[in-house]
N, C-alpha and C positions, 0 to 999 in steps of 0.2 A: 442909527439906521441899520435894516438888517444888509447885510452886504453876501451873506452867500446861503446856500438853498440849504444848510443846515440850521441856519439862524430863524431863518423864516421857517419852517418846521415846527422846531421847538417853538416859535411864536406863540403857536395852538395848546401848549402844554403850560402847565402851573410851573411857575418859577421859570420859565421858559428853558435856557441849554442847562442853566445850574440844578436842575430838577434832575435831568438827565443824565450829567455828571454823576452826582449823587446816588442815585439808584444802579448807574452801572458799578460806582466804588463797591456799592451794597452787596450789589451778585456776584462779584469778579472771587473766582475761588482762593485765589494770594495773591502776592505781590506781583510775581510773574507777571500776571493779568495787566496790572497797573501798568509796569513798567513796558508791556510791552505796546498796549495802547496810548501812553503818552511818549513812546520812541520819536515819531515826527516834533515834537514840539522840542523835546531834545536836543537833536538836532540843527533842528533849526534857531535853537539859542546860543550853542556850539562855534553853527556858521555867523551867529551875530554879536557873539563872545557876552553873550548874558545869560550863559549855564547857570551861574550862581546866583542871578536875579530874580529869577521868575517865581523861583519855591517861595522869595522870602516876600515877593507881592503879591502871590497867593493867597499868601497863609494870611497876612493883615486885610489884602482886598476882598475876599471871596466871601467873607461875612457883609461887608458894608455893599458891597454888587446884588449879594441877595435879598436884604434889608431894602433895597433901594426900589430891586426889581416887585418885590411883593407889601409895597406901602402901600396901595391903594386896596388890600383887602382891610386894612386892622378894624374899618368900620361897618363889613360887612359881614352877614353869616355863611354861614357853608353851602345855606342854600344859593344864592344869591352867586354866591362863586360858581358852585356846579352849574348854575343854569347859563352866565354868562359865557364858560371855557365850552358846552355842550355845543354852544351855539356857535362859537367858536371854529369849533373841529366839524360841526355841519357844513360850514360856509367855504371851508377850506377845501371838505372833499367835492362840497359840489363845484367850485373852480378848477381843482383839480381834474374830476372829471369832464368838465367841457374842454378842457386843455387837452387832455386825452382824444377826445372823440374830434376836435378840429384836426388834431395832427393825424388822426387815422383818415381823415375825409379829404385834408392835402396830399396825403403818401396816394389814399387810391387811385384820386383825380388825376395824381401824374401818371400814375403806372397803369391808367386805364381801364382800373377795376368799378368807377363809378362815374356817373356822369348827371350833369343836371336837368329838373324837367323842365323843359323849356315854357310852361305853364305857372305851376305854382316857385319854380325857381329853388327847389329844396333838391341837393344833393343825395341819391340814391343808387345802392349798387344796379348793376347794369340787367343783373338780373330782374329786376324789382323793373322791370318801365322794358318800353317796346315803341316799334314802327306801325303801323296798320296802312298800306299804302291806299288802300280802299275810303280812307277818311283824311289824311292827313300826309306829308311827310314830314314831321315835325315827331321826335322823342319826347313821347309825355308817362310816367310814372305811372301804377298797377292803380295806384288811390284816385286820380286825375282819370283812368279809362274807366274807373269804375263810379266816379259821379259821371261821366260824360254818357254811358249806360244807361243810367237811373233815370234818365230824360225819355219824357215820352211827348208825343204831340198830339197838343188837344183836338180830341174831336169837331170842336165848337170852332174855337176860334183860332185854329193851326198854328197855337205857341209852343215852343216844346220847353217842358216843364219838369220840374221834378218831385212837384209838390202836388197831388191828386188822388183819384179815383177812380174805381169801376162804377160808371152808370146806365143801367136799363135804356133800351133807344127809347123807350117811350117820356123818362124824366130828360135825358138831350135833347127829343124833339120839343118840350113843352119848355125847355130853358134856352132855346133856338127860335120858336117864333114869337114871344112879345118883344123880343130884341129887335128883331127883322121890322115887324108892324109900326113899335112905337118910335124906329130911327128914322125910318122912310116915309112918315106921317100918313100911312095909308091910314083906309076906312077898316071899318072891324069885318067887313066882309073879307077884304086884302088879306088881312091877319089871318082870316080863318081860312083860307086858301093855300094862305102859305105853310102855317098849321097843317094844313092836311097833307099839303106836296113833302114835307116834311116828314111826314108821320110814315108814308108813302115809302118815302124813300129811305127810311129807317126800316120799315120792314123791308124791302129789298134788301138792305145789308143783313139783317137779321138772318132772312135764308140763305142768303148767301156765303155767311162765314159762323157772329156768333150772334147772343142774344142782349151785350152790353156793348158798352164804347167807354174809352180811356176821358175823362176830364180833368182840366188843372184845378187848384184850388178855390180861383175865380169864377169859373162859369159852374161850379156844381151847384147845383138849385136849394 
């Protein structure tokens, strides 16, 4: 088992820490290097009085540790290796980084830099989201005001929608009265009455503001 955050590391690397050893002996400019890099372990054989032990189960262990650690390539090719460790070191940085971005979204939460939308429930700095007391008093995020915006209310039938169109009053009044006619089981007189009060009173809106009205997806003709 890996037991400490070096071991798990090297997990993502070939040959895992024995790789690492390796390439550091490689680059280390002299012995200096060596000896001053393995001072802890020194020590600590010192304090367990197995100074003299450790070189000599090195020297026999550290080929059969690495043999052991890398059996599972001898019937694979290079490709097959590269593509497993790739995928490897992908999956570690993306944990890695959610690890990062939780512990920054806990530090803020406390310290009061972020707060949640009490809508979609997704943690966002304080900047990012606001009050509008005019509609709510509830904190909802810049993404959440801006679908809540995007809603408009249908001309037809007063849903507010997000999903529509601009239409001429004259295609709303003509999408307005076989509705009215054939729900209320009038006579086609009725219908053409209603049609025209319609029509009617489309032009009155017409001069009086513009030449279209807002429809949701369902009632555009």
């Amino acid at each position: 088992p890996q037991t400490n955050f070096f071991s798990r590391w090297c997990a993502q690397l070939p040959l895992k820490e024995y790789s690492v050893l390796v390439l550091f002996c490689a680059l280390a400019p002299d012995a200096r290097w060596g000896l001053l890099s393995s001072s802890p372990g020194i020590c600590f054989g010192l304090r367990r009085g197995r100074f003299l032990s450790w070189p000599g189960a090195c020297l026999v262990g550290f080929p059969v540790w690495v043999r052991d650690c890398g059996w599972w390539m001898r019937n694979r090719t290079a490709w097959e290796i590269g593509k497993w460790y790739a995928y490897s070191v992908k999956t570690y940085a993306c944990s890695a980084k959610d690890r990062f971005v939780n512990f920054v979204r806990r530090r803020s939460r406390r310290l009061g830099l972020s707060r949640e939308c009490d809508w979609c429930k997704t943690p966002v700095w304080r900047y990012g989201g606001r009050v509008e007391r005019d509609v709510a008093n509830a904190w909802y995020c810049s993404a959440c005001w801006a679908h809540y915006y995007n809603h408009k209310e249908c001309a037809k039938c007063k849903v507010w929608a997000a999903r529509g169109a601009l239409a001429p009053l004259s295609l709303a009044a003509l999408a307005v009265a076989p509705e009215v006619g054939a729900g209320a089981g009038a006579p086609a007189a009725d219908a053409g009455a209603t049609a025209a009060a319609a029509v009617a009173n489309g032009a009155a809106a017409s001069a009086a503001s513009s030449s279209s009205v807002w429809l949701c997806i369902t009632c555009l003709p």
